[in-house]
C-alpha positions, 0 to 999 in steps of 0.5 A, a space after each residue: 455585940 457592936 455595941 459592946 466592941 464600941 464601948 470597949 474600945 471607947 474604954 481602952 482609949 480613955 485609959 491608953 497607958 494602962 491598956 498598953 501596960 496590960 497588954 503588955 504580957 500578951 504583946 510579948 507572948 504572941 510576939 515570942 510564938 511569932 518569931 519562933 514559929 517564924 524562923 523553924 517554918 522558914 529552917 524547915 523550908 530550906 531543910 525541904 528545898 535543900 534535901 528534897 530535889 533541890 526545891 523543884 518538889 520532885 520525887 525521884 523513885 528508883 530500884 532499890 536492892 537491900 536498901 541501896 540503888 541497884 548496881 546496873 553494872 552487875 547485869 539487868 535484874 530478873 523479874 524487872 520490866 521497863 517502865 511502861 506508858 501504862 504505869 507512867 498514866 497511872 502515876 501521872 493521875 496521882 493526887 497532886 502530880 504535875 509531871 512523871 517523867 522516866 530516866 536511866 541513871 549510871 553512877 559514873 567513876 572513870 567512864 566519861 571523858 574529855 581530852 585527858 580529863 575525866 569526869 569522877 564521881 558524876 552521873 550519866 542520865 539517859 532522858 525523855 523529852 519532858 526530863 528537862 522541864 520536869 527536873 526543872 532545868 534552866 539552860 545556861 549556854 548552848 541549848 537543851 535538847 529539841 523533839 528531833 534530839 530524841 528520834 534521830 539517834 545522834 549522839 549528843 549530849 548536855 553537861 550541868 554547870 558541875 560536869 563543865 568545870 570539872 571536863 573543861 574549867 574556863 575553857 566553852 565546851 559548846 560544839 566540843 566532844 566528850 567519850 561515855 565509856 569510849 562513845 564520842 558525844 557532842 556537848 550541845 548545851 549547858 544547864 542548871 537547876 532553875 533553883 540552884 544558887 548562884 555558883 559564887 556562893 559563900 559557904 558557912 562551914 566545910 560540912 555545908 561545903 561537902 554536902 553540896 558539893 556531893 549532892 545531885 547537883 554537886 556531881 556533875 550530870 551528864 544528859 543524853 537522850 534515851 534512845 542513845 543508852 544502849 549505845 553506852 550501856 545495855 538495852 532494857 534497863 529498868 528506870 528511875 521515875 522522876 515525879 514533880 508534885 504541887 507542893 513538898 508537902 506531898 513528895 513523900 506521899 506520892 512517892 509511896 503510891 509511886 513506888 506502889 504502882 511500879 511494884 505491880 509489875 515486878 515478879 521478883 520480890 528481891 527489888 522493889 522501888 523505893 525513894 529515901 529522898 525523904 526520910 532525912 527531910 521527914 526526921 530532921 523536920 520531925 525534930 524541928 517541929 518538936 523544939 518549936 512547940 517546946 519553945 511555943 509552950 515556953 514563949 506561952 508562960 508569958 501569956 499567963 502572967 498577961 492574963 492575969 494582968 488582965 484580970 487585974 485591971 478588968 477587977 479595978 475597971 468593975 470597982 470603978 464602974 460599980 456606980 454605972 453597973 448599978 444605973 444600968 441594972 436599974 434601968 432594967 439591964 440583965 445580967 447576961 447584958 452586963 456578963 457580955 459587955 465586960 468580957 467583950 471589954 477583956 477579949 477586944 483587950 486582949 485581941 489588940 494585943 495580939 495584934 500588935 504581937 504578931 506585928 512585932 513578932 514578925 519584926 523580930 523574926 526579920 531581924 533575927 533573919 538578917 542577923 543569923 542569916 536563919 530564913 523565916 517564913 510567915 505561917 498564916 495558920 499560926 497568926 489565925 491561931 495567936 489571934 484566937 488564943 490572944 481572944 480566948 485569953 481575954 475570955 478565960 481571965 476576964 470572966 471572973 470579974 465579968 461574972 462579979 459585975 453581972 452580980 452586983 445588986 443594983 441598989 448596992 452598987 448605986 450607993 456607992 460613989 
């Protein structure tokens, strides 16, 4: 086989300009299925990072009621306990878990103030210690919450860059008071999401303004500590469960185990848990996924033109070589001997080129990158696969003159010349 490689690759050289020629199909096919499979990756990350938990892969599963969150201001549902530590184990062991944390949640319109100014439409969370490093939170000013914050009971509070510009503009609202639903808390810090983007960033359309500016992060977020929740709401509110996977991929998943976990405990089947956080991810990746491999099959239309341009050149390499073909069958040579060595020739051929496609591939996808402003990803399965199809491509259209040449008699084949 080494031998082989090494006699193909000898040949290949000593005819460079038509081994480029001929490859040159299969360079552009394996170059069009790169930049393609390039730039959906990349778009289907940034459609996760952008849907599913800001990019930190956490799953947020919380009461559902008719397919909406539950509205806590109607009253505590019956037949819903509290999250226990029992379940929190339970899901902490889940396949791919790194943290399970639990919060409360209250849509806030008119209930937190400062000075005159109120915070519409944010959110108030009351947290655990871990909700911070879970949620993947990074402190701006100030500071975050300390394992005293959540055992002395003070009325402290954490705001998100959001909820200072909307409380207090420019003004530093460290060390200053706030009022959730008439209870004074003091603000001892600012966060942000640590995959948050830079807060002057530019955006492309209103449409892509709106969806940020109402997303989670978008709101404006109030954090105080847990224990401190009944002091503004009621005691024994179920929770939501927050749960941070390894990989995006697994969000969906481990949401649904979650969700099953949890449901173990509920004797009412009015609630049940649940997280939709996926599902616009989950269709619009859906439809990605189909236009990819519609426009991979077309990019694949160009590697059948290059491989017939490979079986073209691999007939005139066999009339060419007629002459050794016949030396080395009366040397003894079998045909499987000669079958091998053509088809080596054919598939080193085409594996060249698409070696030299994904290089290209890649190039184009940077550039299409930079132009569009589209990201891209690199997908190492996709490489391995062009790698083989490019091989198998040289098989399949180089085994047609292969076969002619193991045929060839010997006594024929040396009379020519």
């Amino acid at each position: 086989m080494l031998e082989n490689i090494r006699l193909a690759l000898r040949g290949i050289w000593s005819h460079k300009l038509r081994s480029i020629l001929t490859m040159l199909g299969v360079i552009i096919g394996i170059a069009s299925i790169i930049a393609i499979v390039s730039i959906v990756e990349g778009t289907n990350r940034k459609l996760q990072k952008s849907l599913i938990g800001s990019g930190n892969n956490v799953s947020n599963v919380s009461l559902m009621q008719d397919g909406w969150a539950y509205d806590y201001s109607a009253g505590i549902p019956e037949g819903v306990p509290t999250v226990s530590d029992e379940v929190i184990d339970m899901i902490s062991k889940i396949d791919g878990v790194v943290s399970v944390t639990r919060y409360n949640m209250r849509n806030s319109y008119q209930e937190v103030f400062h000075a005159q100014t109120a915070l519409s439409n944010g959110r108030v969370n009351g947290v655990e210690e871990n909700y911070m490093s879970t949620m993947e939170m990074k402190t701006v000013s100030g500071r975050s919450f300390c394992k005293e914050d959540f055992q002395g009971g003070q009325k402290l509070a954490v705001i998100d860059t959001a909820a200072q510009e909307k409380l207090f503009g420019t003004e530093d609202p460290i060390g200053e008071a706030i009022e959730i639903n008439s209870e004074p808390f003091v603000v001892i810090g600012v966060v942000k999401s640590a995959n948050a983007e830079d807060d002057e960033e530019e955006y492309e359309s209103i449409n892509d303004y709106y969806s940020k500016a109402y997303s989670d992060t978008g709101l404006g977020n109030v954090y105080v500590p847990k224990a401190c929740w009944p002091i503004i709401y009621q005691y024994d509110e179920p929770e939501t469960v927050g749960v941070k996977v390894t990989d995006t991929e697994l969000m969906k998943s481990v949401a649904d185990e979650a969700a099953s976990d949890l449901n173990m405990y509920l004797t009412s089947d009015t609630y049940t848990y649940g997280n939709a956080s996926t599902e616009g991810a989950d269709e619009l990746k859906t439809l990605t996924n189909a236009i990819q491999m519609m426009l991979v099959g077309i990019a694949s239309l160009s590697l059948l033109v290059g491989g017939i341009g490979v079986m073209n050149i691999m007939l005139v390499s066999v009339t060419e070589r007629t002459s050794e073909i016949g030396l080395k069958k009366a040397l003894g040579a079998k045909r499987r001997t000669i079958l091998a060595q053509f088809l080596t020739e054919s598939a080193v051929l085409t594996s060249l080129g698409g070696i030299m496609g994904i290089l290209v591939g890649m190039l184009l996808a940077k550039g299409i990158s930079m132009l569009t402003g589209l990201e891209f990803a690199v997908s190492i399965p996709w490489i391995i696969i062009s790698v083989l199809f490019s091989m198998g491509i040289g098989i399949l259209f180089g085994a047609m003159p292969a076969n002619q040449a193991s045929k060839l008699n010997p006594i024929d084949a040396l009379r020519r010349e």
